[in-house]
C-alpha positions as CSV (number, residue, x, y, z in Angstrom):
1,X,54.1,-172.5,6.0
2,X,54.4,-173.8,2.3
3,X,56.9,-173.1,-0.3
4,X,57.6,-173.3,-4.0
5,X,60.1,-173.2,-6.5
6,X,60.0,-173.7,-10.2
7,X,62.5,-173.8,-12.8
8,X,61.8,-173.0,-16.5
9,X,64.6,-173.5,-18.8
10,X,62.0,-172.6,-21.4
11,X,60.3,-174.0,-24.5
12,X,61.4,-171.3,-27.7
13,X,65.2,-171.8,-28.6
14,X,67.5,-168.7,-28.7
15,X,69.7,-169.8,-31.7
16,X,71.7,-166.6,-31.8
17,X,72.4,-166.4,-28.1
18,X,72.4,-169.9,-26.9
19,X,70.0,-171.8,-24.5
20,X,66.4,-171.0,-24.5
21,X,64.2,-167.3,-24.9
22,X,61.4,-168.2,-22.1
23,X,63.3,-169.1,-19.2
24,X,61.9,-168.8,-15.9
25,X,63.0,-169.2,-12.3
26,X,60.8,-168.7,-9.3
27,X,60.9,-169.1,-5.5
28,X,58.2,-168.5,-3.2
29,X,57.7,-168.7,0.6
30,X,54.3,-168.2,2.1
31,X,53.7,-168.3,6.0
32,X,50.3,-167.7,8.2
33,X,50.1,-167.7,11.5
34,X,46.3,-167.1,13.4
35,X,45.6,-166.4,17.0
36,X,42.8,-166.5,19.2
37,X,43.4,-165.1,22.5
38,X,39.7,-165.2,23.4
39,X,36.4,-165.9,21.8
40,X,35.8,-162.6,20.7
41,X,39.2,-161.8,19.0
42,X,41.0,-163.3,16.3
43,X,44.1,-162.3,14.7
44,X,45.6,-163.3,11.7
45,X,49.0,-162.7,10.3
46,X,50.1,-163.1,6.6
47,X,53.7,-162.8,4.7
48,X,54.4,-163.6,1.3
49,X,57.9,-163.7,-0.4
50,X,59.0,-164.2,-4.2
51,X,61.9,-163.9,-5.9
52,X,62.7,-164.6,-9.6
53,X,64.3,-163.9,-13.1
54,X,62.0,-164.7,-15.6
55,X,62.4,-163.4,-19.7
56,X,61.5,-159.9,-20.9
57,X,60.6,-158.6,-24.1
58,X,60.1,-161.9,-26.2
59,X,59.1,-159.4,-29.0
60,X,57.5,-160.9,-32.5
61,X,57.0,-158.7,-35.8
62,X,54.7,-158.9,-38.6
63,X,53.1,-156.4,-41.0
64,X,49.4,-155.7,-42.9
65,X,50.6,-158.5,-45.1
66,X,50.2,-160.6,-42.4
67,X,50.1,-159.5,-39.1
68,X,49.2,-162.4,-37.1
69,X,51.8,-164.9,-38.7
70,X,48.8,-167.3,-40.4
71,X,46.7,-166.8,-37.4
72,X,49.1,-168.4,-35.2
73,X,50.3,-171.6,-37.5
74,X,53.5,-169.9,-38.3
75,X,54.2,-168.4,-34.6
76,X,58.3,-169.5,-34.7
77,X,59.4,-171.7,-31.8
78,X,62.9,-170.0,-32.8
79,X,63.3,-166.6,-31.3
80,X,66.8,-165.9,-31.8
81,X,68.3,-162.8,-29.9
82,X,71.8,-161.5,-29.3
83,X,70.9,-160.3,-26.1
84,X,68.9,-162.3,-23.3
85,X,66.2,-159.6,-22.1
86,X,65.5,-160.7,-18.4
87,X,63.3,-159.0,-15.7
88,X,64.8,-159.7,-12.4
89,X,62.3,-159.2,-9.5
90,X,61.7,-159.9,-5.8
91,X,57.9,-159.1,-4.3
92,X,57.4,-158.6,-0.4
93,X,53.6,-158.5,0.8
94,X,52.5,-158.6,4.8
95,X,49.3,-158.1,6.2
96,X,47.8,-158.3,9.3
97,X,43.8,-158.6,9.9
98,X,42.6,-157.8,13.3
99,X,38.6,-159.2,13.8
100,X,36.8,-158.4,17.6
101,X,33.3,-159.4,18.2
102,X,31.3,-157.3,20.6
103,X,27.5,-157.5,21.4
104,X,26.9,-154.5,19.5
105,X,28.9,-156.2,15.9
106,X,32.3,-156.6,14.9
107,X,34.8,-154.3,14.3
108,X,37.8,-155.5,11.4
109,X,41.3,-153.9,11.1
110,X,42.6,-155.3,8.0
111,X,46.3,-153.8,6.9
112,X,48.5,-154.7,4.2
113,X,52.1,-153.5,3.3
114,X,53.7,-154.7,-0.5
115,X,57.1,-153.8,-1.6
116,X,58.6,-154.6,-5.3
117,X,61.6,-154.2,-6.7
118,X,62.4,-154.5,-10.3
119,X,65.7,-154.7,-12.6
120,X,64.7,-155.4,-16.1
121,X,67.7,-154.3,-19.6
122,X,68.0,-155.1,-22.8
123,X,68.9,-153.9,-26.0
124,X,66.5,-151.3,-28.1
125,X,65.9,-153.6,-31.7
126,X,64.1,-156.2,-28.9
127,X,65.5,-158.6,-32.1
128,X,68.3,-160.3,-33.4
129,X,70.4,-157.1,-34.9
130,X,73.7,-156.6,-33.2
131,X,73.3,-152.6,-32.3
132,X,75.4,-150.9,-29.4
133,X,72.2,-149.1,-28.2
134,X,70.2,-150.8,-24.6
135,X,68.6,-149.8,-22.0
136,X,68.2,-150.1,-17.9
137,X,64.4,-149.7,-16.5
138,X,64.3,-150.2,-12.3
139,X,60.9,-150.0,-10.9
140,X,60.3,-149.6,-7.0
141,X,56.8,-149.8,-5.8
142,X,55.8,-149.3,-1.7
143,X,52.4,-149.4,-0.6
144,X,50.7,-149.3,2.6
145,X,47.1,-150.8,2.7
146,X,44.5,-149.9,5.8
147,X,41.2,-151.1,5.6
148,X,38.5,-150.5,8.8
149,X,35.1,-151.4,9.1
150,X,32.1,-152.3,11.7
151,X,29.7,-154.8,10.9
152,X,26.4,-155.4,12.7
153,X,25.2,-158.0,14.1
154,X,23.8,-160.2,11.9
155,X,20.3,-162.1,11.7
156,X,17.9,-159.2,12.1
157,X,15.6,-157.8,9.5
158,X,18.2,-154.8,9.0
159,X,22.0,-155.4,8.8
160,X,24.8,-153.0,7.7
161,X,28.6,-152.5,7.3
162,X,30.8,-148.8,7.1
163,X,34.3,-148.0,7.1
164,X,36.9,-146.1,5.8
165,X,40.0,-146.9,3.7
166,X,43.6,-145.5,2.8
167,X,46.1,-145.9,0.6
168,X,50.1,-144.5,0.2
169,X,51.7,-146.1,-2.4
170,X,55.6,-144.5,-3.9
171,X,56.7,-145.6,-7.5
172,X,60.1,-145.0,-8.3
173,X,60.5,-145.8,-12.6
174,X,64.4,-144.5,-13.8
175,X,65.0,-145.7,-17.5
176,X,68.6,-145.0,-18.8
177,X,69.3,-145.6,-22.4
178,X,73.0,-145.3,-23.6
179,X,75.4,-146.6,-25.7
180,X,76.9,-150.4,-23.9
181,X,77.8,-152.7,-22.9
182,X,75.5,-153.3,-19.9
183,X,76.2,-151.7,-16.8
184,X,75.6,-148.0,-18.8
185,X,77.4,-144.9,-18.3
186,X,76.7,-141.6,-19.2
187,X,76.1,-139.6,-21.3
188,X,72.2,-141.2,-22.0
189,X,70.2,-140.8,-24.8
190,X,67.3,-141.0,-22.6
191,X,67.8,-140.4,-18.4
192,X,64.6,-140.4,-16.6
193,X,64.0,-140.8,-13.2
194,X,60.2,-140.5,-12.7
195,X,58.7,-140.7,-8.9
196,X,55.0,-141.1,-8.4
197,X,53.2,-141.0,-5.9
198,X,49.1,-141.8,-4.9
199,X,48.0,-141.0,-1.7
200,X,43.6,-142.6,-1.7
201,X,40.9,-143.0,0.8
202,X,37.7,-143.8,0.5
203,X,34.5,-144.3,3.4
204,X,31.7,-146.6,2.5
205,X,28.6,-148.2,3.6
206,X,26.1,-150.8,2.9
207,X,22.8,-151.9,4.4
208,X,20.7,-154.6,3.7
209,X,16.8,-154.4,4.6
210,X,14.4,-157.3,4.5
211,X,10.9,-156.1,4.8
212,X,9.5,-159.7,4.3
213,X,10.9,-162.8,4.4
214,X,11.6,-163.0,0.5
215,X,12.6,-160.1,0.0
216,X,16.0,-158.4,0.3
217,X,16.7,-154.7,-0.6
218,X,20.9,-153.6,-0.5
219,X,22.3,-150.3,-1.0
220,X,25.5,-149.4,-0.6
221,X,27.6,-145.9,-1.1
222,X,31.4,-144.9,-1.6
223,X,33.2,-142.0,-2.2
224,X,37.0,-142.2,-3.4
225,X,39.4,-139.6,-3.4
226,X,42.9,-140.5,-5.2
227,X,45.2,-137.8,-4.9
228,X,48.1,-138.3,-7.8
229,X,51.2,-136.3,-7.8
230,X,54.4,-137.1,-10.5
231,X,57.7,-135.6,-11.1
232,X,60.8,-136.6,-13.1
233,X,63.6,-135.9,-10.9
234,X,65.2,-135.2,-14.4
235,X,63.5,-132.7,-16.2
236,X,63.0,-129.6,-14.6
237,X,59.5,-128.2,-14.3
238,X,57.6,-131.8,-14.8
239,X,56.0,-131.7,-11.7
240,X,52.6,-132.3,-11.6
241,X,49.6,-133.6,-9.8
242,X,45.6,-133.8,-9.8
243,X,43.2,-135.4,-8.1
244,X,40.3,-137.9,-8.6
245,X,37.3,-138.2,-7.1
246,X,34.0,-140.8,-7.5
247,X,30.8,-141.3,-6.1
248,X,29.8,-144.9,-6.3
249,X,26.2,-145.9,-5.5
250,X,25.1,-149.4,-6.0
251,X,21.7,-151.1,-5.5
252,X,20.0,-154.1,-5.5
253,X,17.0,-156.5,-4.9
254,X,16.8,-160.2,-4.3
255,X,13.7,-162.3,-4.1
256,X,13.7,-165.6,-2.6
257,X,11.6,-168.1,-4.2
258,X,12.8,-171.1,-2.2
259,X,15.4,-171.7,0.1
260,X,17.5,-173.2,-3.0
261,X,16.4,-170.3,-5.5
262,X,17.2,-166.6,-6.2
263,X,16.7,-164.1,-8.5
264,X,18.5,-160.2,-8.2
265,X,18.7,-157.1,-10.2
266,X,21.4,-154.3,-9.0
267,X,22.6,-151.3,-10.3
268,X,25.4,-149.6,-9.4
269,X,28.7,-147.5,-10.6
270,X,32.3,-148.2,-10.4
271,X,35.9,-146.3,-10.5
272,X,38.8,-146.6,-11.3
273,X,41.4,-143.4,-10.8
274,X,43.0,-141.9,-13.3
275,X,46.9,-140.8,-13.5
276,X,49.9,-139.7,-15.4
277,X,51.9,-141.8,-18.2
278,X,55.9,-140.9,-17.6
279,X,57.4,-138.0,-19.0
280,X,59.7,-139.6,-21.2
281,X,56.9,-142.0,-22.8
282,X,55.1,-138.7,-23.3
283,X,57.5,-137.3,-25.2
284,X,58.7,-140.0,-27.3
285,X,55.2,-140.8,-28.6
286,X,54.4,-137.4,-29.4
287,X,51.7,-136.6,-27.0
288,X,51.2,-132.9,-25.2
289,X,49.6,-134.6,-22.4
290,X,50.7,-137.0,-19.7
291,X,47.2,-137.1,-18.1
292,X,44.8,-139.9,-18.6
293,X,41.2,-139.2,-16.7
294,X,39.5,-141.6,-14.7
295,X,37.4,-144.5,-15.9
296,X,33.7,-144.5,-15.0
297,X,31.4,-148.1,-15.4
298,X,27.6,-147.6,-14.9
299,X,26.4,-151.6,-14.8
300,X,22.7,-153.0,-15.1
301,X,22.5,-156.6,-14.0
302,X,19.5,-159.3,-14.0
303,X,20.1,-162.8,-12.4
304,X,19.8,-165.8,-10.3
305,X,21.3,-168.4,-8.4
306,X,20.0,-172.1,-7.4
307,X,21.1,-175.1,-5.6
308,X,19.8,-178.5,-7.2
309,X,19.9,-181.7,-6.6
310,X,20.3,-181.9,-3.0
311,X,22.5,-179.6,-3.2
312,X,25.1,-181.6,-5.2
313,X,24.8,-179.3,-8.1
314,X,24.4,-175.1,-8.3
315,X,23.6,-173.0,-11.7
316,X,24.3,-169.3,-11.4
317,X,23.5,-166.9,-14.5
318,X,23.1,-163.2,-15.2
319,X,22.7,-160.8,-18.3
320,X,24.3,-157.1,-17.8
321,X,25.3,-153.7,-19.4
322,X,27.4,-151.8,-18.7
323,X,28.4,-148.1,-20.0
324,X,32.0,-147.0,-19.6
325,X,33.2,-143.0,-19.3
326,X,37.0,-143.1,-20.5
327,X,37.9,-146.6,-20.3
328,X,41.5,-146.8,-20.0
329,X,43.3,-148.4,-23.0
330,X,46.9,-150.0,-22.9
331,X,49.4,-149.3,-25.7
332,X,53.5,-150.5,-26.1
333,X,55.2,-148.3,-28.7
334,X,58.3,-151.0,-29.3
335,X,59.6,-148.4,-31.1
336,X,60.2,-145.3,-28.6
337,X,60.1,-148.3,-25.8
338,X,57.1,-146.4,-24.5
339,X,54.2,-147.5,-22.5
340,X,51.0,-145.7,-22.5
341,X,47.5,-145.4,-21.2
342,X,44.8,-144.2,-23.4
343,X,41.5,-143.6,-23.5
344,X,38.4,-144.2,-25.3
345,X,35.2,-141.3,-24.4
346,X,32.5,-143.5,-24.3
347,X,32.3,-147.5,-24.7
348,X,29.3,-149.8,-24.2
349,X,29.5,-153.8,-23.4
350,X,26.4,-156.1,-23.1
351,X,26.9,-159.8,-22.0
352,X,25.6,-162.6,-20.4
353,X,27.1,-165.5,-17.9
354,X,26.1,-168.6,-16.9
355,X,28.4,-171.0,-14.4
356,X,27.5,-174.6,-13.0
357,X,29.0,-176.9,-10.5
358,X,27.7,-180.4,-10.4
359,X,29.1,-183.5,-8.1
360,X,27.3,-186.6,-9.7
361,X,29.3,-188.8,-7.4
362,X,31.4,-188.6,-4.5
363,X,34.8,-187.6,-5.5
364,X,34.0,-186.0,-8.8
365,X,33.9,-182.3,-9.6
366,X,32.5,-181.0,-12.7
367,X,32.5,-177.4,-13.3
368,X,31.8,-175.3,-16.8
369,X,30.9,-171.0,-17.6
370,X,30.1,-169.6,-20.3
371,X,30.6,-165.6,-20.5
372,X,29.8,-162.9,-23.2
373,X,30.9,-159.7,-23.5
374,X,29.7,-157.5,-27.1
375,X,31.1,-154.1,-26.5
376,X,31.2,-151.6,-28.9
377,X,33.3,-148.3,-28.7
378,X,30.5,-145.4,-29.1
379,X,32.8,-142.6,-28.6
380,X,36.2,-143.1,-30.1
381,X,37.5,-139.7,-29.7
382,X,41.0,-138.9,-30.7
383,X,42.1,-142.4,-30.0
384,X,39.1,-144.8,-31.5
385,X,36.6,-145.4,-34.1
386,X,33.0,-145.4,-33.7
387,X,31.0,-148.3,-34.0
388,X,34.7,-150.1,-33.8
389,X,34.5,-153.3,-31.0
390,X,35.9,-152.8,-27.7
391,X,39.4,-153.5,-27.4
392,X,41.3,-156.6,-25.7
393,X,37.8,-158.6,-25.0
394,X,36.9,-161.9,-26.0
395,X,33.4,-161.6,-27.8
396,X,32.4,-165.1,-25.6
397,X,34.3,-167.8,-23.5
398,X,33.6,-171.1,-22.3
399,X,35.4,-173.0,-19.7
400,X,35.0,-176.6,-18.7
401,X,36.9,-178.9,-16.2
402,X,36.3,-182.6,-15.0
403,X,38.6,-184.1,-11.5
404,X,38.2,-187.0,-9.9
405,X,39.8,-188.1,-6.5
406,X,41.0,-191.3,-5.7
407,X,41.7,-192.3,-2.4
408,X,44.9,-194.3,-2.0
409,X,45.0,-194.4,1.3
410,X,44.7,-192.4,5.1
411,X,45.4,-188.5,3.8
412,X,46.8,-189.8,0.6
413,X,44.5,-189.5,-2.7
414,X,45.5,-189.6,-6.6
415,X,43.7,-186.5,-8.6
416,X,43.5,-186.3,-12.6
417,X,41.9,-183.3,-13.7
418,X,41.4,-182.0,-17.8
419,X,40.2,-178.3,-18.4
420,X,39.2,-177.4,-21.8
421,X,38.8,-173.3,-22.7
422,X,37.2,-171.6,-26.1
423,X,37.7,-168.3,-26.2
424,X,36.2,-166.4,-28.9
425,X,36.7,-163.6,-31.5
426,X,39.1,-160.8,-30.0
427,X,39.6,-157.3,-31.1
428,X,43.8,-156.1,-30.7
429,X,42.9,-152.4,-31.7
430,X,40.7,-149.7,-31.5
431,X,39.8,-149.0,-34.9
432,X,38.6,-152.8,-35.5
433,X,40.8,-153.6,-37.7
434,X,43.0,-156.8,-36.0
435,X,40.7,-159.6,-35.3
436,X,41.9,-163.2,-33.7
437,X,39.6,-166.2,-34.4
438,X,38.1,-168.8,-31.9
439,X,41.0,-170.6,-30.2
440,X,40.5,-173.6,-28.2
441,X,42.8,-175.0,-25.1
442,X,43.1,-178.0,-23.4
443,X,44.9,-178.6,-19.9
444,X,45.6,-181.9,-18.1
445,X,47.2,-183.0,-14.8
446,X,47.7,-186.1,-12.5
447,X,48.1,-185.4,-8.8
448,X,49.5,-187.4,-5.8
449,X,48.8,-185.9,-3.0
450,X,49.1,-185.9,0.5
451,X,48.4,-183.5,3.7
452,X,52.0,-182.1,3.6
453,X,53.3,-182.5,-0.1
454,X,51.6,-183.3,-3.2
455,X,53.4,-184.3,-6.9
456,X,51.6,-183.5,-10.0
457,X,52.7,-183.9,-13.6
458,X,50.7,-181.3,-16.5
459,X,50.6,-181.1,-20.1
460,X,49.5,-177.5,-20.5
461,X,48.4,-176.6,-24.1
462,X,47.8,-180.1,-25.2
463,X,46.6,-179.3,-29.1
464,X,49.4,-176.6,-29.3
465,X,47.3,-173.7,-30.1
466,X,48.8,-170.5,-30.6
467,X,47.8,-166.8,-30.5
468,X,49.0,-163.9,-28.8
469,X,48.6,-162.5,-25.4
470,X,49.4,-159.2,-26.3
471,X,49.5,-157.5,-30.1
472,X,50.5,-153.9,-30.3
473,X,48.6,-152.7,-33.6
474,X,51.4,-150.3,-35.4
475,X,53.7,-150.4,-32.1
476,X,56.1,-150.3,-34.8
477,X,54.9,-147.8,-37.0
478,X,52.2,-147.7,-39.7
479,X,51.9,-151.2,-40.7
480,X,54.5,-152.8,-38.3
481,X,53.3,-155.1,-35.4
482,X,54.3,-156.3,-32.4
483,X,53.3,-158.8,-30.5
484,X,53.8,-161.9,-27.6
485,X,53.1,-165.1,-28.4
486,X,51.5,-167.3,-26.1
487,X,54.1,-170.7,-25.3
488,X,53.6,-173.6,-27.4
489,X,52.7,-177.1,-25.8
490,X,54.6,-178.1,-22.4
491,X,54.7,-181.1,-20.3
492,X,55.9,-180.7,-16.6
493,X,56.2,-182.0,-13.1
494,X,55.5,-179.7,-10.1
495,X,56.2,-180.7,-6.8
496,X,54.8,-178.6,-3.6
497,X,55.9,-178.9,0.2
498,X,53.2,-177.7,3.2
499,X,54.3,-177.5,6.6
């Protein structure tokens, strides 16, 4: 069993309302529980709990004139609203993994069910104008996970997996806007009460061949089916549905050079389904079509992997492309309060990544990546530009961490730990036309720590670097911005329980 709870009163003042704009306050309860009634069978039960109210909304503006507030220098640690945007929501998740081992190979029943619920108002100028106009948005999401599979047995020159999986998951999404005060009454400007729902399967299988002892071919195959029906309960005659379907092959081949050594190339195609955006999004954005297709990613990948220095360091890296068909694209029109799914026809990224570990002495653990990703949009269609970059990517990152354990004594050890991040040139839009610069982080921690409970006290943020985390190019209208801001430096103490 463990547990947590955090309490945020928040870092960016609310001067117009009182108090703070980023509050936060979380409780979670996690429990496991495994069983082994024989050799051969192990069971292994799993239930998550969370609930919380955390902010909503914290909504910036800027214009052309300058849209990203001097690059983050002049982000305000004021954010003064009249109304307290919140999103209160509890999460549910179970799952239950059944694993039997038989002479023949193993056989894995692996079942999950989530439930979220989701209460989330506010006021439509997401600002500091005193207007009678909000809003009420309650999301519902149930979903039933089943996941079966056989393995072989393993050690022989030819191994291999197949299985089948299913998905039902039910999205209830009403949005009321009215005249207030908060709870509304009718009549609504806008009264939608959209239920979707997805029913997926999929069967696979994979098999891996070695026809000499360096030499490892894989090749795997899936086939998804994703069923999608919506309706607002509303708006007569807004029933729809379609389905989406994908073939996914994958390949690969690995050559062992040593036992510490190995090099790979693979090939292989991924999916992921396609769906509706909500009728009264739709309509307020001034779209004739809720659909969206499915996204398509055909990847080319060459690298290795190694173990060094006795094994107290590793060094992985890899150089890839990959081509995507309709890659889905996420836009917030602030104005309409509208959230929509784009997408782009055809998009290319090419990249590379490297990741090490190293343990120079007992105790220490040094760990750094580097990734990058330069995708251009090829195929823009109605919603790009071509030859624009790809969207919401950083163009490189590089991640670094250092963390040292001290033991204090039995079962009872002190742990500082820094982590420093670059992430590079990002582009916001679509057209290329909203470019962030290179923005560095740096995280620190010290950690007491025991079996059962363990106190650590973070500065997160340390050089107080701002950017966004989300910009919505004209969400506002030609030339009118909105954005998140990312949360300014923060110093804490966290304290978490085991049992």
């Amino acid at each position: 069993l463990s547990a947590s709870y955090a309490d945020r009163r928040g870092f960016l003042t609310n001067s117009l309302a009182g108090g703070y704009a980023d509050f936060s306050e979380e409780t979670t309860l996690r429990g496991q529980v495994r069983f082994t009634p024989t050799d051969s069978l192990t069971i292994d039960a799993k239930l998550n709990y969370l609930d919380g109210t955390n902010y909503a909304s914290l909504i910036n503006f800027s214009t052309n004139a300058d849209p990203f507030l001097n690059y983050g220098k002049n982000f305000p640690n004021d954010l003064p609203r009249d109304f307290k945007q919140f999103d209160d929501r509890n999460l549910l998740e179970s799952s239950l993994k059944v694993e039997w081992k038989t002479d023949f190979g193993t056989l894995v029943s692996a079942s999950s069910f989530q439930k979220s619920e989701s209460y989330s108002p506010g006021d439509t100028d997401f600002g500091p104008i005193i207007q009678p106009v909000f809003f009420a948005n309650w999301v519902d999401v149930n979903s039933w996970n089943s996941n079966f599979y056989f393995m072989s047995p393993t050690g022989g020159k030819f191994n291999w997996i197949a299985g089948a999986f299913y998905q039902h998951r039910k999205t209830s999404n009403i949005l009321q806007v009215g005249m207030g005060p908060l709870p509304l009454e009718g009549p609504f400007f806008v009264d939608s009460d959209q239920r979707d729902l997805s029913k997926a399967w999929a069967v696979f299988g994979e098999g891996t061949y070695k026809p000499i002892e360096k030499v490892e071919i894989a090749i795997s195959l899936r086939y998804d089916e994703d069923k999608r029906e919506s309706e607002d309960l509303n708006a007569l005659g807004s029933y729809i549905e379609k389905s989406f379907t994908a073939f996914q092959p994958r390949g690969s081949i690995s050559y062992f050079w040593t036992d510490d050594l190995t090099a790979y190339v693979s090939a292989g195609q991924g999916f992921r389904s396609g769906g509706f955006n909500s009728l009264a999004d739709t309509i307020a954005v001034g779209l004739t079509d809720r659909l969206f297709d499915k996204e398509t990613a055909t990847n080319f990948e060459l690298g290795f992997k190694s173990t060094l220095l006795g094994g107290r360091m590793s060094l992985n890296g890899a150089v890839f492309h990959t081509s995507f068909k309709n890659q889905q694209f996420y836009f917030i029109d602030v104005v309409n309060t509208a959230r929509i799914v784009l997408t782009l026809p055809k998009t290319k990224i090419k990249g590379a990544e490297l990741e090490a570990s190293l343990r120079p002495i007992d105790g220490l653990d040094i760990r750094g990546s580097l990734g990058i990703a330069d995708g251009t949009i090829k195929d823009g269609g109605v919603f790009g530009l071509n030859g624009a970059p790809s969207p919401n990517a950083h163009r490189y990152t590089i991640n670094l961490s250092a963390q040292y354990e001290i033991p204090l004594a039995d079962s009872l050890s002190l742990k500082p730990r820094v982590e420093y991040e670059r992430r590079g040139p990002i582009y916001y839009d679509q057209f290329g036309d909203f470019r962030f610069p290179t923005t560095d982080f740096v995280n620190a921690s010290l950690t007491i720590e025991s079996e059962h409970w363990a106190i650590a006290g973070f500065v997160r943020n340390l050089t107080d670097e701002r950017m966004p985390t989300f910009f919505g190019a004209n969400a506002g209208g030609p030339g009118s911005h909105q954005f998140f801001q990312n949360l300014p430096r923060r110093f804490g103490i966290e304290v978490r329980a085991r049992l």
